[in-house]
C-alpha positions as CSV (number, residue, x, y, z in Angstrom):
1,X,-10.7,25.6,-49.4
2,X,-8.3,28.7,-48.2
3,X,-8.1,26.9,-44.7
4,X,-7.3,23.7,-45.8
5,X,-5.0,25.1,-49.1
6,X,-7.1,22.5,-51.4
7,X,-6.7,24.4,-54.6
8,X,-3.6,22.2,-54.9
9,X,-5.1,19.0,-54.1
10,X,-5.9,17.7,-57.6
11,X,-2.3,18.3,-58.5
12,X,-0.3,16.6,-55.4
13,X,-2.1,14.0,-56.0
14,X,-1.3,13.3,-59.2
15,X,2.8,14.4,-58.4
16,X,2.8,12.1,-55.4
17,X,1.0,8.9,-57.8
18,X,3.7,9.6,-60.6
19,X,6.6,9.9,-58.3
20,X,5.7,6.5,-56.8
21,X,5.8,4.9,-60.7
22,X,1.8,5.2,-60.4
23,X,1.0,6.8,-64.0
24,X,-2.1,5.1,-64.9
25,X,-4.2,6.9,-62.9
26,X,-8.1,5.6,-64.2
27,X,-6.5,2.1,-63.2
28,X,-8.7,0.0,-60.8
29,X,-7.2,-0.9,-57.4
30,X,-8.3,-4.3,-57.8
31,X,-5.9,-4.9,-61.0
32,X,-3.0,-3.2,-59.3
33,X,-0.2,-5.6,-58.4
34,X,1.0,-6.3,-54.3
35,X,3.5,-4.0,-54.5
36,X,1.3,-1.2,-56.4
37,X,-1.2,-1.5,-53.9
38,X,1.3,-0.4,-51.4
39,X,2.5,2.4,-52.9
40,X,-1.3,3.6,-53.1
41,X,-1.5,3.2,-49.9
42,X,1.5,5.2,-49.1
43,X,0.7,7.9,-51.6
44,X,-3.4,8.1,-50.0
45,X,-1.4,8.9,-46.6
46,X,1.2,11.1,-47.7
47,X,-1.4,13.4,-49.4
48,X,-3.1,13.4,-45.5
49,X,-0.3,15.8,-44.8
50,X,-1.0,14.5,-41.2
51,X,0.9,16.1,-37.8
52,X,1.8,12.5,-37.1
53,X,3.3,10.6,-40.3
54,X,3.4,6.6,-39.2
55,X,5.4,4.7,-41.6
56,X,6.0,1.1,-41.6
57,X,9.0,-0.3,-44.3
58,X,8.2,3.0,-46.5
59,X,10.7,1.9,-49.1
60,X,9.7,-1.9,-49.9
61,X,8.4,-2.2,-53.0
62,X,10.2,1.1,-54.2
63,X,13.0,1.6,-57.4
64,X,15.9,3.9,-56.0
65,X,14.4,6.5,-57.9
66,X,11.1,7.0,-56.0
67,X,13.2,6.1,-52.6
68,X,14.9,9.0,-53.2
69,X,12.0,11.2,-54.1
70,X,10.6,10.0,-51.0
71,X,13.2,11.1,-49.0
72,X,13.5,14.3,-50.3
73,X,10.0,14.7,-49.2
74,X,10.0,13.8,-46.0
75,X,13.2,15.7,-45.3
76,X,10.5,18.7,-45.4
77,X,7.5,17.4,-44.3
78,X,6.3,19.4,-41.8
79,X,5.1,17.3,-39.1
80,X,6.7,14.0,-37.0
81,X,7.7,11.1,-38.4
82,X,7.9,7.8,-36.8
83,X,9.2,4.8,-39.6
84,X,10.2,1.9,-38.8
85,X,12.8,0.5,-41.5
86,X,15.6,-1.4,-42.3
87,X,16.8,0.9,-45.2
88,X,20.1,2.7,-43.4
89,X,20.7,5.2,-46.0
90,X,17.4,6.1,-45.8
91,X,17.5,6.5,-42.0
92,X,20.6,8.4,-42.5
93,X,18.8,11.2,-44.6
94,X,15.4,11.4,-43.0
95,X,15.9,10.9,-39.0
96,X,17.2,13.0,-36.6
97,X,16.3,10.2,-33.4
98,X,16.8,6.4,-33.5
99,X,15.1,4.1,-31.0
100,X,16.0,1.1,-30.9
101,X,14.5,-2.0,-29.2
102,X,17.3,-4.7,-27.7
103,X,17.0,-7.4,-25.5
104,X,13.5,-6.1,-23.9
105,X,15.1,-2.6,-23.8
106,X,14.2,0.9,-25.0
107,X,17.4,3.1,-25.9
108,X,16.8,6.3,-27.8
109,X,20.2,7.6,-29.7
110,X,20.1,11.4,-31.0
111,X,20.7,11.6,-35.1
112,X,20.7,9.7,-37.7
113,X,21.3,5.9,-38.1
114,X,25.2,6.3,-38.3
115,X,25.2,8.4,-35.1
116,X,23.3,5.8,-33.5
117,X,25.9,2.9,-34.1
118,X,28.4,5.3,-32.6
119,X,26.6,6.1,-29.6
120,X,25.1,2.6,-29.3
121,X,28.9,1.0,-29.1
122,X,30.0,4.0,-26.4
123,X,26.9,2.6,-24.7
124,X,27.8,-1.0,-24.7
125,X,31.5,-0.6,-23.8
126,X,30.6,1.7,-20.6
127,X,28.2,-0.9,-19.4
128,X,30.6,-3.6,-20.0
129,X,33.3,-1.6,-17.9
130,X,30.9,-1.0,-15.4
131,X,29.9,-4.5,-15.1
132,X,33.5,-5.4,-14.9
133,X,34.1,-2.9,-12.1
134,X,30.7,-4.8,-10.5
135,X,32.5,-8.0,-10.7
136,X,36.0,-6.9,-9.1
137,X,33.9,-5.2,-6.3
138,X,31.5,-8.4,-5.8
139,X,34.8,-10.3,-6.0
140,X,36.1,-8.3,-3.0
141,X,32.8,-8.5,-0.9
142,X,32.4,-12.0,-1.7
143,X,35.9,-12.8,0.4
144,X,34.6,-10.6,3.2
145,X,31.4,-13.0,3.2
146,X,33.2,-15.8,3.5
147,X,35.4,-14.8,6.5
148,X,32.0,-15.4,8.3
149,X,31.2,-11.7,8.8
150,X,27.8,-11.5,11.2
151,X,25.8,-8.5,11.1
152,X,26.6,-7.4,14.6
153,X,26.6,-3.7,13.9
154,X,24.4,-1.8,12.0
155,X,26.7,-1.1,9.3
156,X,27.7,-4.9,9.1
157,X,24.0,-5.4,8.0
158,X,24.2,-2.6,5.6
159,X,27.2,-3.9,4.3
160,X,25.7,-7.5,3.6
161,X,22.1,-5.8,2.1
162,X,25.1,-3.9,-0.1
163,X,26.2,-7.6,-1.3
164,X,22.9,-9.3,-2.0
165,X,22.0,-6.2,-4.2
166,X,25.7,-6.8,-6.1
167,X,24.8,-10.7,-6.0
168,X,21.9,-9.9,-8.0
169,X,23.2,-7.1,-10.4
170,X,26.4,-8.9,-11.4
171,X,24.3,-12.1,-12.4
172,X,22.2,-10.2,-15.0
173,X,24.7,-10.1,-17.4
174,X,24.9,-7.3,-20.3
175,X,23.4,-8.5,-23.4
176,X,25.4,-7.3,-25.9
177,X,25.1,-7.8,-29.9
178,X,27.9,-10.6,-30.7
179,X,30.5,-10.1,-33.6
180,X,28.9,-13.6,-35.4
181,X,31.3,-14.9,-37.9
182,X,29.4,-17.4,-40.0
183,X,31.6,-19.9,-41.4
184,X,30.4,-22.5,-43.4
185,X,31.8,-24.8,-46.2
186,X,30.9,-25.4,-49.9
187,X,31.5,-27.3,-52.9
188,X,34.4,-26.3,-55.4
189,X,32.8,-24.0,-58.1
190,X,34.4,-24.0,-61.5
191,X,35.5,-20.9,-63.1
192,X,32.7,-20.9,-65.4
193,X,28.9,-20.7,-63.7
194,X,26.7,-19.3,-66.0
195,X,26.5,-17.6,-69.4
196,X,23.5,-16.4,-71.5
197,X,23.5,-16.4,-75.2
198,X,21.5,-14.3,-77.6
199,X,18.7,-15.0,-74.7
200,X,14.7,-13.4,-75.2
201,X,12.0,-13.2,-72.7
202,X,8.6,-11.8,-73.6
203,X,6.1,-12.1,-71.0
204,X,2.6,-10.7,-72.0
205,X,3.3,-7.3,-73.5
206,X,6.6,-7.5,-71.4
207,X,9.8,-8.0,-73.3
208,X,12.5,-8.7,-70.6
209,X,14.9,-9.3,-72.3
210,X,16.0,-9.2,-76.2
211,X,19.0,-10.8,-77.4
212,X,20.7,-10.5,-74.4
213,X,24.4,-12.5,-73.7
214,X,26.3,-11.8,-70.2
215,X,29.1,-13.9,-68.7
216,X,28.8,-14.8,-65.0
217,X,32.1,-16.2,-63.6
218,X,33.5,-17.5,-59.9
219,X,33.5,-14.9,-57.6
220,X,31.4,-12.6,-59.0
221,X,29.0,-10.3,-57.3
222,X,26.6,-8.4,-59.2
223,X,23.6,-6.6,-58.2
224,X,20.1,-6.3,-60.3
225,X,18.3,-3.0,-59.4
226,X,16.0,-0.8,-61.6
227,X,12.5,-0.2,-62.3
228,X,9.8,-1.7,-60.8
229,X,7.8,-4.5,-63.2
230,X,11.4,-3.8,-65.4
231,X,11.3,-7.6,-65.4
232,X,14.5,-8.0,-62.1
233,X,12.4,-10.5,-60.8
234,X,11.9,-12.6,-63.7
235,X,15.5,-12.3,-64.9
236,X,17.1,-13.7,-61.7
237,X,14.0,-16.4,-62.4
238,X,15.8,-17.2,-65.7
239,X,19.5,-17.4,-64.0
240,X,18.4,-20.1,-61.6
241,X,16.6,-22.1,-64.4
242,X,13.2,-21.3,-63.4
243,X,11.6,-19.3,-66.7
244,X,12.5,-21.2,-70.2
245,X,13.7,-18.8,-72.9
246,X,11.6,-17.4,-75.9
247,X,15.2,-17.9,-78.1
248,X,18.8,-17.8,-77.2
249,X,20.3,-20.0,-74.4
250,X,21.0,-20.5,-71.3
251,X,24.2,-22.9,-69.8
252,X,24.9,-23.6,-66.4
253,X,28.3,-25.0,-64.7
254,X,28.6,-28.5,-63.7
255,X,30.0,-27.6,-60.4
256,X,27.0,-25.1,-59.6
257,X,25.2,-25.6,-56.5
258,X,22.6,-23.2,-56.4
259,X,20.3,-21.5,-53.7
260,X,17.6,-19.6,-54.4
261,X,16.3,-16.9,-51.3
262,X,12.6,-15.8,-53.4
263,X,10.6,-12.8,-52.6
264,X,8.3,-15.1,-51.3
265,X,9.3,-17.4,-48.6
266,X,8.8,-21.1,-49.6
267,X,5.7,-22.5,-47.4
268,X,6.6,-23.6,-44.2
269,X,4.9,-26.3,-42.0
270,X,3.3,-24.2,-39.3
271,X,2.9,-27.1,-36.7
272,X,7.2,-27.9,-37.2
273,X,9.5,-26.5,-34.6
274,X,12.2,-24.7,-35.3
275,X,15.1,-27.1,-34.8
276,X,13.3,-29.8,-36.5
277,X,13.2,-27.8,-40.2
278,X,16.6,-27.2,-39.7
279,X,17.3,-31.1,-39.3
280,X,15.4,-32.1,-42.6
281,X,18.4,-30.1,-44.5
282,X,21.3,-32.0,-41.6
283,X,21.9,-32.1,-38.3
284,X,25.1,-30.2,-38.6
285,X,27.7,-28.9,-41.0
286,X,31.3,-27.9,-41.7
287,X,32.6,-25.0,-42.0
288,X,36.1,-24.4,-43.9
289,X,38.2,-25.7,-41.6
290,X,36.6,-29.1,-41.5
291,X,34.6,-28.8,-38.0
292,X,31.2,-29.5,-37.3
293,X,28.8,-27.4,-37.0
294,X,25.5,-28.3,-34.7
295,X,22.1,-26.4,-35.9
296,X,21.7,-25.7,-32.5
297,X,24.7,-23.2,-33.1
298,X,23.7,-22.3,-36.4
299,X,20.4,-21.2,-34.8
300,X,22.2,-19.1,-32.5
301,X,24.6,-17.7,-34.7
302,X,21.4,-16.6,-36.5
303,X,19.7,-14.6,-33.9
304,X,17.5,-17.5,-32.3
305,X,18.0,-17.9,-28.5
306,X,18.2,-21.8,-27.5
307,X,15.2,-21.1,-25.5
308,X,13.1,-20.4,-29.2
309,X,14.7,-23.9,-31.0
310,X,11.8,-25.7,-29.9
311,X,8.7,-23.3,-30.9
312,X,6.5,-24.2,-33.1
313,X,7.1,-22.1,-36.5
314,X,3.9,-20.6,-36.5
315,X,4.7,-18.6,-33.2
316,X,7.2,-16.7,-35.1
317,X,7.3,-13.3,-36.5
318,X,7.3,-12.8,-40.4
319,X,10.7,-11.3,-39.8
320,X,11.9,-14.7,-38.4
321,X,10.3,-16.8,-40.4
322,X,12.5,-15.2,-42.9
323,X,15.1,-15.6,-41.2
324,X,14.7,-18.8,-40.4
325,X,13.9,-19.7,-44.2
326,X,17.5,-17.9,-44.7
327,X,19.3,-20.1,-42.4
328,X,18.1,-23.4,-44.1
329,X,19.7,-22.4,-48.0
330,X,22.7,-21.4,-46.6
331,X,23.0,-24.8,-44.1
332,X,23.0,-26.3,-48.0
333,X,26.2,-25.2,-48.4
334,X,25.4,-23.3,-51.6
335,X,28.2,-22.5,-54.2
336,X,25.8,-19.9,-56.0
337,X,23.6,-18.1,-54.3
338,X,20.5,-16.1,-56.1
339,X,19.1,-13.4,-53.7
340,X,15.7,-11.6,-54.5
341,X,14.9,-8.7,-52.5
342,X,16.6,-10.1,-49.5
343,X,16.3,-6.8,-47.2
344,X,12.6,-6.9,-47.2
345,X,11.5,-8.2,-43.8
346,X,14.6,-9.1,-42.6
347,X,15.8,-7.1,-39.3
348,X,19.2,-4.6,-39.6
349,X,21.0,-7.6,-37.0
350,X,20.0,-10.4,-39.2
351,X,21.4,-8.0,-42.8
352,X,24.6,-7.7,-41.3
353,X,25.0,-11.2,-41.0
354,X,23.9,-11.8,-44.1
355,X,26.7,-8.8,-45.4
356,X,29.6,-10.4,-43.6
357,X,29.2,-13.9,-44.5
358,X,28.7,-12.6,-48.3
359,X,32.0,-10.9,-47.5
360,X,34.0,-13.9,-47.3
361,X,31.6,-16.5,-49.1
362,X,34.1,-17.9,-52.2
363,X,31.2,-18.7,-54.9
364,X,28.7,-16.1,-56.7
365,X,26.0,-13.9,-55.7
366,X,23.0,-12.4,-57.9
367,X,21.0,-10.4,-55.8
368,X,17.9,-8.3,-57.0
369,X,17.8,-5.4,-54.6
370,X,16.7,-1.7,-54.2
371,X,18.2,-1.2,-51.0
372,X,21.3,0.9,-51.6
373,X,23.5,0.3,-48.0
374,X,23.1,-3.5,-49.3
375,X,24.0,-3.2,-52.7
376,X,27.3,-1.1,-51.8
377,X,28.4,-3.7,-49.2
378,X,27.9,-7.0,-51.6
379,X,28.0,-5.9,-55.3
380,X,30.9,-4.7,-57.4
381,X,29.0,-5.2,-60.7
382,X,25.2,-3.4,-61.6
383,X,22.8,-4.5,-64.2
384,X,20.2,-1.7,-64.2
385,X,17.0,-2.5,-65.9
386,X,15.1,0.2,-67.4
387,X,12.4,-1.5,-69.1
388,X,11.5,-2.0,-72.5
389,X,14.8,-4.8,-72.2
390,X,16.8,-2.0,-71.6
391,X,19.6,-3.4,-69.6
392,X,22.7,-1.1,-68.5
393,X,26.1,-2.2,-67.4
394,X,28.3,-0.6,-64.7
395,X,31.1,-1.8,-62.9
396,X,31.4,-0.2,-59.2
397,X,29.5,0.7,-56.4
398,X,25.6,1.7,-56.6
399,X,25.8,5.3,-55.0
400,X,28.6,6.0,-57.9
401,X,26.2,5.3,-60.3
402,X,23.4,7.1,-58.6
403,X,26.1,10.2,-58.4
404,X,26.5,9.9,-61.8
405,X,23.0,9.9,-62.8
406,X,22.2,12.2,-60.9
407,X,25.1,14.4,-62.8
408,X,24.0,13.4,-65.8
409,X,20.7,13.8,-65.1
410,X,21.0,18.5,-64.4
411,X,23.6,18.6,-67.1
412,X,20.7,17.2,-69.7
413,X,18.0,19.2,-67.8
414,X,19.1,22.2,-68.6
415,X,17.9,24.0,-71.5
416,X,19.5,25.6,-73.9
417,X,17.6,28.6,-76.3
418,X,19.0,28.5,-80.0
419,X,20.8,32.1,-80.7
420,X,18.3,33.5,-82.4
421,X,16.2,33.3,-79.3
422,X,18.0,35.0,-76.7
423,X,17.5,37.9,-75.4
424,X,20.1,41.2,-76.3
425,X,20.4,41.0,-72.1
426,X,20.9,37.2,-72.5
427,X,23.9,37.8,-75.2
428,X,25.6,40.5,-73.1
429,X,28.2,39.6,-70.8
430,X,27.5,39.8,-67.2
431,X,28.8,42.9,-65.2
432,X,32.1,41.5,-62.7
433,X,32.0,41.8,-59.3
434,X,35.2,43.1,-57.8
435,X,33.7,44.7,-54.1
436,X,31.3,44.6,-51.6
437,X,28.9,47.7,-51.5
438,X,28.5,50.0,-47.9
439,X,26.1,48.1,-47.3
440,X,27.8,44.1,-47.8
441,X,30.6,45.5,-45.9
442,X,28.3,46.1,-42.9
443,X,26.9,43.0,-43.1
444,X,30.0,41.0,-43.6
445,X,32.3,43.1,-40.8
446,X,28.7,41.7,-38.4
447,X,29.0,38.1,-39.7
448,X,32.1,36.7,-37.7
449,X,30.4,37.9,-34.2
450,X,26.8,36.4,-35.1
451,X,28.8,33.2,-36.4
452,X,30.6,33.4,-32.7
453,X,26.6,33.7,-31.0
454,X,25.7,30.9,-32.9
455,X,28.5,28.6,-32.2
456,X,28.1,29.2,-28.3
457,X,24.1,29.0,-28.3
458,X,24.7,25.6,-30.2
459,X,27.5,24.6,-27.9
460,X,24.9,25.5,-24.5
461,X,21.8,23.4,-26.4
462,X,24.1,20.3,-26.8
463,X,25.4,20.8,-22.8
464,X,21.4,21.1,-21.9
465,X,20.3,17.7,-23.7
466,X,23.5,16.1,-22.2
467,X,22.1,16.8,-18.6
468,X,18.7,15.8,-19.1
469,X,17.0,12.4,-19.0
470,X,16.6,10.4,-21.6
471,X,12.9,9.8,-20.7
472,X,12.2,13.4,-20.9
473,X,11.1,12.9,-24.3
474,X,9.3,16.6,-24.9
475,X,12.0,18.9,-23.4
476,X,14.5,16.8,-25.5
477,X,12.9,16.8,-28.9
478,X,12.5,20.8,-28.1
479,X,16.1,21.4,-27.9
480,X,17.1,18.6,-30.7
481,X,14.5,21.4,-32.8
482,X,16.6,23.9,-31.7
483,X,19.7,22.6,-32.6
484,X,18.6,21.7,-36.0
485,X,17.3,25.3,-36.4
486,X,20.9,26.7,-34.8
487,X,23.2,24.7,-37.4
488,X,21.1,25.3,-40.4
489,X,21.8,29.4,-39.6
490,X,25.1,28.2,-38.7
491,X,26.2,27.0,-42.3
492,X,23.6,30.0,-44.1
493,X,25.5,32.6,-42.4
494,X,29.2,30.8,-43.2
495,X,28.1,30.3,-46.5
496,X,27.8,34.0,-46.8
497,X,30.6,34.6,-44.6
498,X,32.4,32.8,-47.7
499,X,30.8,34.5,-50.6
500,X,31.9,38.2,-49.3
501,X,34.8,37.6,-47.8
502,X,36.1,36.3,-51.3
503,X,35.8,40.5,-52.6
504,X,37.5,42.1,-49.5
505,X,40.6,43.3,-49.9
């Protein structure tokens, strides 16, 4: 039990179920929901404590809340983590390596998910300049070719085995992730799209909603988020007209042409090919400034190579599929477009599509998200449920709000004693501090020189994993440890640095 500190067990069991929203604990699996099941089977791994941590899309199915519980945990866990996600803030606070998978390619970036993107467009534009340095150079051989140079000499034929090897490198292009502007046309929407009135929704024990009136106009952009089984799902059901009212009522534009992107991807006929489901909605379509769009572009524009239009749908990843199902609502030219959990199984290339044409889409978007990169790029306006038919409004982005419940959230936590309960040491007021003691001053006068050590040992790690191959996975993740151990002394002994040098003199 010592070896294997077990006395805990019982307890981190029951702090890992509760944190993941699991609080009935004598609850059979076989009545848990989809999504519950998951987060069992996330919580029986976490409480593993395993040296290698394997996580596949850790925060689908997740509120915010327990994402960032989750984070917070595996900031500290002890062992190596290898996740594969979408969720960008999350990668931002949990990784310290990205690899990334492009075009049959393995590149491995170090930090976090924003360092990556940095590091991933220096990579791109030297490979770019170095192909276009290839090019000039083949350009110049080329014309020596074609004078009818004959490999008389030994360095003529090393000159022409030069060529062939440029002939071949300059015709594998770089494959490079486009800048894809989607651009597609769609009906007028009126100013008015939809408005609930007085509306209630029970379902089972659930009350979704109670007496509940909201004005959704043109242009808006408002994101659902909130607790799981808070009823997101169901309201965004009601919206687009799929789940009647208990009382109140519901109107809807005349002008609204809606689009609905479910959870759950409509069924799609396996034996179809790709291009062919796309032709059941049209052939092509225009975009805003009246041209015509083919589907074969549309496909491309979406992240499927011509040489996939003609596979059969059942070849395709759940990811595509997706992707694909994606593709078709918006070739409808939608005015109004209802989005639930759209981040879930859809690849980081394929979201920021999705996130720019939202950008500059003119009609309405509901979404139902917990992904928190997502929600900052496409809403302005939150309706947070909380349960119960507690629904709260905010206006702004959803980090402010999770800022400001956080905030709100140490400010309530901490306790105050009523007078008569405090102790005489509690009532008196606390000595000022006005110097440093002997033995502070030491310490401080030594700080700027082991700050100075620090900086320099930090500066020689980062020169030793700049040499070294990127294949040399061991010897790097050593020194990437180091570093990470280097700046967290770093900012422990400026921190201190700061607090004494504030009573010198």
């Amino acid at each position: 039990m010592n070896e294997a500190d077990a006395w805990t067990a019982e307890n981190d069991v029951k702090t890992i179920l509760t944190q993941l929203h699991l609080d009935e604990l004598d609850q059979k699996i076989a009545n848990l929901s989809g999504g519950q099941k998951k987060r069992v089977g996330l919580a029986q791994i976490l409480i593993q404590s395993p040296d290698l941590l394997i996580l596949d899309e850790p925060t689908n199915h997740l509120d915010f809340d327990s994402i960032d519980w989750l984070e917070d945990y595996l900031k500290n866990y002890q062992g190596a983590l290898l996740i594969v996600t979408h969720d960008r803030y999350f990668l931002d606070h949990v990784a310290n390596q990205i690899y990334e998978l492009s075009f049959g390619k393995l590149y491995t970036y170090q930090g976090n998910y924003e360092d990556s993107v940095r590091q991933k467009a220096e990579r791109q534009e030297k490979a770019l300049q170095k192909e276009h340095k290839d090019q000039q150079l083949y350009k110049k051989e080329l014309a020596w070719m074609k004078t009818g140079a004959k490999a008389r000499s030994t360095k003529q034929q090393a000159r022409i085995n030069r060529f062939e090897k440029l002939a071949d490198k300059v015709s594998n292009k770089v494959q490079v992730d486009q800048n894809i502007d989607i651009n597609l046309g769609q009906q007028r929407l009126g100013k008015k799209v939809i408005e609930l009135k007085e509306a209630s929704l029970k379902l089972g024990e659930h009350q979704i909603i109670q007496d509940f009136s909201t004005m959704i106009n043109a242009g808006d952009r408002i994101g659902i988020t909130g607790k799981n089984g808070a009823g997101k799902s169901s309201f965004l059901n009601i919206l687009a007209g799929q789940l009647s009212l208990d009382s109140g009522e519901l109107i809807i534009g005349e002008t609204v042409k809606a689009a609905y992107y479910r959870q759950q991807t409509e069924k799609i006929p396996e034996d179809k090919r790709v291009i062919n489901y796309l032709n059941e909605v049209a052939q092509n379509v225009v975009n805003t400034e009246g041209e015509r769009i083919s589907t074969t572009q549309l496909l491309e524009q979406f992240l499927f190579p011509r040489f996939m239009h003609g596979t059969l749908i059942r070849k395709l990843s759940g990811g595509e599929k997706r992707r694909l199902y994606l593709l078709k609502l918006l070739m409808m030219q939608p005015n109004v477009l209802f989005l639930d959990e759209p981040t879930n199984d859809l690849d980081v290339g394929t979201l920021t599509i999705l996130e720019n044409y939202l950008e500059t889409f003119a009609g309405t978007v509901v979404t139902v998200s917990h992904d928190r990169y997502f929600l900052d790029k496409v809403a302005d306006r939150l309706l947070i449920f909380d349960g119960d038919a507690k629904i709260e409004h905010y206006s702004g982005q959803f980090t402010d709000y999770l800022k400001q419940e956080k905030q709100s959230t140490r400010v309530t936590s901490k306790k105050v004693l009523p007078a008569s309960h405090k102790s005489e040491a509690a009532v008196q007021k606390p000595k000022v501090k006005t110097k440093l003691t002997y033995a502070e001053q030491i310490e401080f006068d030594n700080l700027e020189q082991e700050i100075d050590q620090i900086e320099q040992k930090t500066k020689d790690v980062k020169e030793q994993m700049a040499t070294i191959s990127g294949d040399d996975y061991l010897q790097l993740g050593d020194l990437q440890q180091q570093l990470t151990t280097l700046e967290k002394e770093s900012e422990e002994k400026m921190a201190r640095w700061e607090e004494l040098g504030q009573y010198v003199d």
